[in-house]
C-alpha positions as CSV (number, residue, x, y, z in Angstrom):
1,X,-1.6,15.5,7.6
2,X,-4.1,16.5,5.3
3,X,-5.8,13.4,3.0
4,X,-5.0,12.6,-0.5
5,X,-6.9,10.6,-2.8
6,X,-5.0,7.3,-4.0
7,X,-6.1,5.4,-7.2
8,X,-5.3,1.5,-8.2
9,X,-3.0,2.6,-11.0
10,X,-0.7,4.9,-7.8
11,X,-0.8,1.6,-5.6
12,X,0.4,-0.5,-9.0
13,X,3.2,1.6,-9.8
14,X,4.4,1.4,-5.8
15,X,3.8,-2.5,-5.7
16,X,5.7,-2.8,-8.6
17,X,8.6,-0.4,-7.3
18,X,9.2,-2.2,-4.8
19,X,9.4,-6.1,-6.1
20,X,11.8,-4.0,-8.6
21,X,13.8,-2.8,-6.2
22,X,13.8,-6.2,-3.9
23,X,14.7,-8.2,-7.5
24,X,17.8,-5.8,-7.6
25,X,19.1,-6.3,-3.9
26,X,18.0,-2.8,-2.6
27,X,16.1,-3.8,1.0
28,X,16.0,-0.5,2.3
29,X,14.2,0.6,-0.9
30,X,12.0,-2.0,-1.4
31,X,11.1,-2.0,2.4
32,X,9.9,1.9,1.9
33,X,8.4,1.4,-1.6
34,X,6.6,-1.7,0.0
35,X,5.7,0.1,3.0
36,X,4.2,3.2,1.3
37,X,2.2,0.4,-1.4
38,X,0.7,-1.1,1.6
39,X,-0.3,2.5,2.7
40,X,-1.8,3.1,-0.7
41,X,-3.8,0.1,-0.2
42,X,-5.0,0.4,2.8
43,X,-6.2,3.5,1.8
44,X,-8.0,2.1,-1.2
45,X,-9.7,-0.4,1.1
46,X,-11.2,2.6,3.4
47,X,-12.0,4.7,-0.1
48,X,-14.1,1.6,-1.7
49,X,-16.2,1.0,1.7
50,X,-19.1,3.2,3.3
51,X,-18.0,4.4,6.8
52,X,-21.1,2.6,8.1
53,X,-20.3,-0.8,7.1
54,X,-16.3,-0.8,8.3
55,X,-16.2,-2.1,12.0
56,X,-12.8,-1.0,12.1
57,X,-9.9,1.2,11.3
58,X,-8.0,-0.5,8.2
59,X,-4.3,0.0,9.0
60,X,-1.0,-0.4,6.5
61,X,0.2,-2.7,8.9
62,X,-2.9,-5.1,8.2
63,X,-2.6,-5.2,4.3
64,X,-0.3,-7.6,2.8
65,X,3.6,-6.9,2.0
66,X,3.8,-6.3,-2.0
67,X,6.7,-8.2,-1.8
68,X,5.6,-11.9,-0.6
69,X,4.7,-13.9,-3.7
């Protein structure tokens, strides 16, 4: 898949997608929208650290659901 580059304001908009969509009953939706915010910030995370100084690979699954409060 070829990369794209993900700002702050992209994750906010997603994040707040999906606590919309979780306020108004919609789990499948919020699941996806909280899915891909988690994406977006894991993504973040790798863009805002040197290669040399990460000891791992950040993964979605590792970043915290946009959803908990």
């Amino acid at each position: 898949m070829p990369p794209i580059t993900i700002t702050e304001k992209d994750f906010a908009v997603l994040a707040h997608a999906a606590r919309d969509a979780h306020k108004v009953g919609d789990a499948s939706q919020a699941e996806a929208l909280d899915k891909l915010a988690r994406m977006a910030n894991a993504a973040l995370s790798v863009q805002s650290v040197p290669h040399r100084f990460t000891a791992h690979r950040v993964r979605w699954q590792d970043m915290p659901s946009t959803l908990e409060p």
